[in-house]
N, C-alpha and C positions, 0 to 999 in steps of 0.2 A: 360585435361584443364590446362592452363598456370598458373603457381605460381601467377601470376599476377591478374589471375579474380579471385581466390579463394575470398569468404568474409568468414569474420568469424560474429558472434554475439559476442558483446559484454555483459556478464551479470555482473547485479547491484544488489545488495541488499541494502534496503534505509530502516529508519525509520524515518515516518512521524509522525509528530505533529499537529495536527486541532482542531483549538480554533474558540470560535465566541456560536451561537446557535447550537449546534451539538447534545446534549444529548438528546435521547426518539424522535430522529424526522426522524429513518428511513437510516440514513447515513450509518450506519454499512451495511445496507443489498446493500444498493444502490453500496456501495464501492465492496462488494463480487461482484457482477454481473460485474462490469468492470471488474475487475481483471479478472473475469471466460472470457471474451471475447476477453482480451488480453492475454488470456495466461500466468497470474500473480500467481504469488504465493506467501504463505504469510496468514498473519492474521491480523485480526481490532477488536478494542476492546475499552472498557472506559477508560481512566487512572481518578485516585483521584480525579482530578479537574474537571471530568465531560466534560472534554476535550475526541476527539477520536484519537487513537492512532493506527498506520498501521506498518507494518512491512511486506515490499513487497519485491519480487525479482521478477526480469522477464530483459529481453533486452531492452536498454539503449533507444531504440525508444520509445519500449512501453512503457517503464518504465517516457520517458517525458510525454507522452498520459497521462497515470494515475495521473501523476503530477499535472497535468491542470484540471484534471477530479474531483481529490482534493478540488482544489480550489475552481471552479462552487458550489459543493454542491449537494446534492437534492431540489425538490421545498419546502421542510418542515425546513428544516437548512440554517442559513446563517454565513459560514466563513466569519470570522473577519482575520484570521491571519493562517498563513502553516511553519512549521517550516522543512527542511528536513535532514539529516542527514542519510554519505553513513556509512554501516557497514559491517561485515565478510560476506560473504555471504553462505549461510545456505544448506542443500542437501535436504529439505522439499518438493516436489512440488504440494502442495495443497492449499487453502485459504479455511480459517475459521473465521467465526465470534465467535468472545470470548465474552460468557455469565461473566454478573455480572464486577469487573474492575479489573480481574485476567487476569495478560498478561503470556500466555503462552509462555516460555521458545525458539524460536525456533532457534537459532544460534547453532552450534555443538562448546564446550567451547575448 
């Protein structure tokens, strides 16, 4: 194949910020299942303000997909507000949801 059709993926690692009604309505689980269908990786979890808080990697497509997917919500939450933020990106490739508003660690420091 020619240098030329090679493609490559691009990968991202983002940490997402979701504010609005998000707390005890289902977001967390809703957010796993997309990531499991895009092929995301990563974890969701509560931060202090009752806000949810993502930490995803996956390719720059999917990674807009989820983005959007963010936003929408489930039928039980309604964003107000998505903050996104790109960071290192991480050798993890799993999604978990994080019990209680303990954000587990997953960046390699």
């Amino acid at each position: 194949m020619p240098h030329s059709m090679l493609m490559f993926a691009v990968m991202v690692c983002m940490k997402i910020n979701i504010y609005g009604k998000v707390y005890k309505t289902g977001l967390r689980y809703f957010i796993k299942e997309k990531a499991s269908q895009l092929k995301i990786s990563g974890q969701v979890f509560y931060q202090d303000d009752n806000s949810v808080g993502v930490i995803a990697m996956g390719e720059k497509l999917d990674m807009d997909e989820f983005i959007r997917f963010c936003r929408l919500g489930n039928k039980d939450s309604l964003v107000e507000n998505l903050q996104v933020e790109i960071i290192p990106i991480t050798d993890d490739a799993s999604f978990n949801v994080v019990d209680g508003k303990e954000m587990i660690e997953c960046m390699n420091a």
